[in-house]
N, C-alpha and C positions, 0 to 999 in steps of 0.2 A: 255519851253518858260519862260524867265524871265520877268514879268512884273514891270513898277517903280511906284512911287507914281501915277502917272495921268493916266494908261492905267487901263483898264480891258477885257474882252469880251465880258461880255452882260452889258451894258454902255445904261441907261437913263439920259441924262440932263438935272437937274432937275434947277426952280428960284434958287440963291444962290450958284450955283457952284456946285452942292452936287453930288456923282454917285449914281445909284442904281444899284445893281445886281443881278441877282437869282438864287440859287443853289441849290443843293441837301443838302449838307454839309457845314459848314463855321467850320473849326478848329481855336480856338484862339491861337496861342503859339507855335512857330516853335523849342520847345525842343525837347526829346527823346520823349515823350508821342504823343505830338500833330502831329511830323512827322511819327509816326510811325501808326497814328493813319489813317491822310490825305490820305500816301501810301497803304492802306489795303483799304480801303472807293475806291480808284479811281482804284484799282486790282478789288473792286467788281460791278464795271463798274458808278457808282455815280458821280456826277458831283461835284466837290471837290474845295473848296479855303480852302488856308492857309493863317491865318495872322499872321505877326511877328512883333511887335512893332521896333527892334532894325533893323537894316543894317547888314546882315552878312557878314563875320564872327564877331562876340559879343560877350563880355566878359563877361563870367560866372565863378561864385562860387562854385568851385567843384575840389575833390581832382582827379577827371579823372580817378577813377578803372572800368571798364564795364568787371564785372563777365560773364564766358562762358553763362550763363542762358539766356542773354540778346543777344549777341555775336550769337548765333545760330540762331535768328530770323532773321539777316542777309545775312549767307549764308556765304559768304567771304568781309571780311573786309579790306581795300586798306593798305597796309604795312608803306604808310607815316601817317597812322594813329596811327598806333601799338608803341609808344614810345619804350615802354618795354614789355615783354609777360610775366606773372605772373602763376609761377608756386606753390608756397606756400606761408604761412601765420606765421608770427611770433609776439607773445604776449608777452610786455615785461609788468610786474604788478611794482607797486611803491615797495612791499615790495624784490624785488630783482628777482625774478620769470622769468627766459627765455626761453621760450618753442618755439619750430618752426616745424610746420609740412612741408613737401614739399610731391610733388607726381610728377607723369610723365606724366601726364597730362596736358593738360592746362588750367589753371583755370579763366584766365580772362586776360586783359591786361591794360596796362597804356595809355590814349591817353589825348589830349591839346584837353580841352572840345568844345572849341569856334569851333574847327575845324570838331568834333566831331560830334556836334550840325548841323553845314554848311551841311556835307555832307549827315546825313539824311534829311534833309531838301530839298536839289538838287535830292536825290532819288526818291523821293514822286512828285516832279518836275517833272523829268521825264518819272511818270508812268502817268503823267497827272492832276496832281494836279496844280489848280494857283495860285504861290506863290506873295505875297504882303509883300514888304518889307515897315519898316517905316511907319505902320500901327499901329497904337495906340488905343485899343478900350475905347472908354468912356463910351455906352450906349449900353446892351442888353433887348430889351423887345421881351416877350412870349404874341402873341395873337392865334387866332382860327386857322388859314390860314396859320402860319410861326413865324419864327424868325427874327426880324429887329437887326442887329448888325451895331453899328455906333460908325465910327473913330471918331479919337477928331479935325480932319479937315474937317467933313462934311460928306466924303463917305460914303455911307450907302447901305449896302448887306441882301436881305433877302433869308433865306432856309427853309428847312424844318426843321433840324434841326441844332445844333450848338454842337461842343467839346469843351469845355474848360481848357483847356492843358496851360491855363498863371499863373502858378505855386503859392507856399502858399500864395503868397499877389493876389490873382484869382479879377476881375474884374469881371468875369460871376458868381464866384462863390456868391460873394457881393451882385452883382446887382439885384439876381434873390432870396436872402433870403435863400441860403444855406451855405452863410459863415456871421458871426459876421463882425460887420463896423470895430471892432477893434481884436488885434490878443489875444488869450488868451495865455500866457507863460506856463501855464501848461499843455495844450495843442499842443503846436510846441516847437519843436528843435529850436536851436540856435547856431551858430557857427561862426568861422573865420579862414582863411587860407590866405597862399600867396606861389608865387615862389619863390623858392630859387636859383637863378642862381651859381652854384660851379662848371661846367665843369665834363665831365665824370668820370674824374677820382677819385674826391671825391663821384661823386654819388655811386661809387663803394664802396669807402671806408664806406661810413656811412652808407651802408648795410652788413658791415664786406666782404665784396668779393663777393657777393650773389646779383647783384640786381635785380633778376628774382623774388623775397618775397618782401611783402606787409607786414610793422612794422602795429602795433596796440595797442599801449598803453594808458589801461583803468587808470581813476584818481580817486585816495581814497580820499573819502567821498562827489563824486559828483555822480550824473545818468549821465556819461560823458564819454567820452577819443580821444584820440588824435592821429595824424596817420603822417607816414611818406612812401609816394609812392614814388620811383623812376622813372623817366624820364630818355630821353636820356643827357641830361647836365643842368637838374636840378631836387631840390627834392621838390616835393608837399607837404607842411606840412601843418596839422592843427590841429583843436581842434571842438570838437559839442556835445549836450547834451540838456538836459531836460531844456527849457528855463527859468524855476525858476531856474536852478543852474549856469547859466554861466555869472552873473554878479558880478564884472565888468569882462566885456569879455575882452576888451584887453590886461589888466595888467595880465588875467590868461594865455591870449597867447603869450604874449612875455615874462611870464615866463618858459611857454610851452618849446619855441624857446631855452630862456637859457640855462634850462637842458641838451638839444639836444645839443648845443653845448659842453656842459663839456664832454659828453658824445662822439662825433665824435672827438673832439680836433680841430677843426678848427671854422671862422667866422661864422654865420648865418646874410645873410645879405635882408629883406625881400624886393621885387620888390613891392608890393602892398598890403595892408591887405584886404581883401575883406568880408564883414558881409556877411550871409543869415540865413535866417529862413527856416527850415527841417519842412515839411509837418511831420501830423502824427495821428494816429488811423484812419487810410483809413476803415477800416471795421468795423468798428462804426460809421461812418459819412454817412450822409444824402448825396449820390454824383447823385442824378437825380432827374432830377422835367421833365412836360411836354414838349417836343422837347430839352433837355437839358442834357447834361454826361458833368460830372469833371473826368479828367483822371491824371495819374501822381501827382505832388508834391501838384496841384488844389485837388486833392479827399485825400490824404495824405498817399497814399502807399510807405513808407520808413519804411525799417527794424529799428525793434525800440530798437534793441539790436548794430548791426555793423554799422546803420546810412546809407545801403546802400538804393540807390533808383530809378541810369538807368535803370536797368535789368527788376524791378519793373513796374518804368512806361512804358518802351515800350511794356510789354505786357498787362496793362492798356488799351492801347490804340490801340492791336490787338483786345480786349476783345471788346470794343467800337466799334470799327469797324464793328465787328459780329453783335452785336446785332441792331446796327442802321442798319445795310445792311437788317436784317431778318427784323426790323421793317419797312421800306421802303416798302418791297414787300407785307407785309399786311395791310399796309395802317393804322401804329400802330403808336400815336405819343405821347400818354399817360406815367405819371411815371409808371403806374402799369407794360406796359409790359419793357420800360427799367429797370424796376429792375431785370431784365434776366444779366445784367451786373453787378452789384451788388452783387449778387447772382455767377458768374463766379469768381466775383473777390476774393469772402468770400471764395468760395472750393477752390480756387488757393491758395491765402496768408493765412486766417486768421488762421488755425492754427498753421504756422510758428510764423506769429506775435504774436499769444496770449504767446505762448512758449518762443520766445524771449523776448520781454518786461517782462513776469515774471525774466526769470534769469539776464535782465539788472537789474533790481532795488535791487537782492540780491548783488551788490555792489561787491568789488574785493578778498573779504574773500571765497566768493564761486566760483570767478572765479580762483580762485588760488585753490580750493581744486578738480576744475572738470581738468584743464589743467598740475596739477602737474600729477594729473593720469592716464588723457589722454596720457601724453607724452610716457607713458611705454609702449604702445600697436602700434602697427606697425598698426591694424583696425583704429584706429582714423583719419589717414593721408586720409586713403581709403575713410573715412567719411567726413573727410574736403572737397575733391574732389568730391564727388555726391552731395555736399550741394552748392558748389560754380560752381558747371556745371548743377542746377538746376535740379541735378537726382532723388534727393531727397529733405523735406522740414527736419526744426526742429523737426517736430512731428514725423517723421517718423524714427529718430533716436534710437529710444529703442529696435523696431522690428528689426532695422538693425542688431544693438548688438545683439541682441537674435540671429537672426539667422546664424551672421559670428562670433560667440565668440567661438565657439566647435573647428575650424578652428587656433581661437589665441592663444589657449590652453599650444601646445609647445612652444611657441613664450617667455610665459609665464613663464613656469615650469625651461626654460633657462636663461631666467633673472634673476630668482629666485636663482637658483645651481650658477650661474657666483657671484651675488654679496654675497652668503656665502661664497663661496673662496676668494673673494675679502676682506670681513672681518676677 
């Protein structure tokens, strides 16, 4: 059931026009996190709203890669969704450096985020969640008895508790004293992309024949880099990074763009530039108080090495689910025990993230000495692949080496004998 502005189900009319309503759950923010969060809440039988400030489908800032990791919590994904299906990754560095892993696998895919967004959204609709479109929240307050969440037109819903899934600029996050009234840049990413409308044929060309791989090119002498995804008849390009280093951001991105052109041989002609600001140090951050979860880009779980962060948040907001569901049945509404979510989310990412962020900030000198010598080993592709189908984290990478390296051995000893004869 789709509800509009003026309907709900449990509907009090109050002086002044105003609704009230009462739930188990009120999720703010119909992105990857908050739908993904709504649908798991109302699978575990909770009485579920979603609010979404914008009209779907809504236009979002996002280069559209949803890694298998993320992908799998789905099940099957609808094929007008699938732009492109991403089978490897290629790293091109300023100093000349082009390395490109593939595998036979899938590792992820390209899709048009707005769309993206819509139809998790309808999912969690479906299993029973009320969706509220063109719901803007302005006021969250935490008393004894629940959570009062109020539109900036009046309506007013109260639960037990609330998710707040309305991403790095969070409103609950703000309102509730776990996020700053202002953003701190050394703290959040910072970025800008747009479509590129070129027709298939060039989206082919400007992946060299290839556009099954996802480009990624890191920038020397920023915490930065730049990415170009293919589409079915256009390419996704942008730029993101440590937001003390991306100003001025547009002149860096339509220098970005330039390159890319000399570099394809044809226009770059952008449809729209689009800013956001990239959540970040999820597992250093304060993401729960009393009746209250921040989930996705709100709590700031984005890899802080590739920038990624669907995969992330929607299972953010599986995690949320959990533990609000077990806290429901005990009648638990305190931060102590959602910090059970917390805690899920720190054994799940943080040791990717701590691993990552170290090696982003060693700059493209290191990342040029780890990928010139990744490329020689046929194990590395295999590693690409369990990292981007969340089989594996960054940490978990040295044991992998350790224990598939006796195996690359020949692999090895033959690249060795080929390029002696070849000198």
């Amino acid at each position: 059931m789709r509800l509009g502005p003026l309907q709900t189900r449990y509907v009090l009319l109050r002086d002044g026009g105003g609704l009230l309503g009462k739930y188990d759950v009120v999720v703010v923010g119909a992105g990857p996190a908050g739908s993904c969060a709504a649908y798991e809440l109302a699978q575990a039988g909770l009485d579920t709203v979603l609010l979404e400030k914008a009209q779907l489908p809504r236009d979002k800032p996002c280069g559209g890669a949803v890694m298998y990791r993320g992908l799998r919590l789905l099940g099957r994904l609808p094929r007008r969704l699938a732009e492109r299906e991403i089978y490897g990754l290629r790293f091109i560095l300023p100093d000349g450096l082009d390395v490109q892993f593939k595998s036979k696998r899938l590792l992820g895919v390209t899709t048009n985020r707005s769309l993206f967004d819509e139809f998790l959204a309808r999912r969690a609709e479906s299993a029973g969640v009320e969706l509220f479109e063109l719901a803007r929240v302005a006021r969250v307050e935490v008393g004894r008895d629940g959570v009062t969440t109020a539109l900036s037109d009046g309506r007013e819903f109260r639960s037990h508790f609330v998710v707040g899934a309305d991403g790095v600029n969070t409103v609950v996050g703000r309102f509730l004293g776990l996020r700053p009234p202002r953003k701190d840049l050394h703290r959040v990413g910072l970025g800008m992309e747009s479509d590129f409308r070129v027709g298939a044929r060039r989206v082919v060309e400007a992946c060299d024949g290839d556009p099954t791989v996802l480009q990624i090119l890191p920038v020397e002498g920023r915490v930065s880099y730049g990415w170009v995804f293919p589409k079915r008849e256009h390419l996704a390009i942008g730029i993101a990074g440590a937001g003390v280093h991306m100003h001025p951001l547009r002149p860096i991105f339509d220098g970005f763009v330039r390159q890319l052109e000399k570099r394809f041989g044809f226009e770059l002609v952008p449809e729209k530039r689009r800013v956001s600001f990239l959540g970040a140090d999820g597992v250093n951050n304060v993401n729960v108080t009393d009746r209250v979860v921040l989930v996705g880009d709100a709590a700031g779980y984005v890899d802080p090495m590739m920038g990624e962060g669907i995969a992330y948040a929607m299972w953010s907001g599986v995690y949320a689910a959990f533990v609000i569901a077990e806290a429901m049945n005990r009648g638990r509404y305190d931060a102590a025990f959602l910090a059970k979510y917390e805690d899920m989310c720190r054994k799940a990412f943080g040791a990717n993230f701590a691993m990552a962020e170290w090696a982003g900030t060693r700059g493209t000198s290191f990342a040029h000495a780890v990928l010139s010598r990744a490329s020689h080993l046929n194990l590395s592709g295999e590693i690409l692949c369990m990292l981007a189908r969340g089989e594996i984290g960054y940490s978990h990478i040295p044991s992998v080496v350790l224990r598939k390296l006796p195996f690359e051995i020949p692999h090895i000893l033959r690249d060795m004998i080929q390029s002696r004869f070849a000198a």
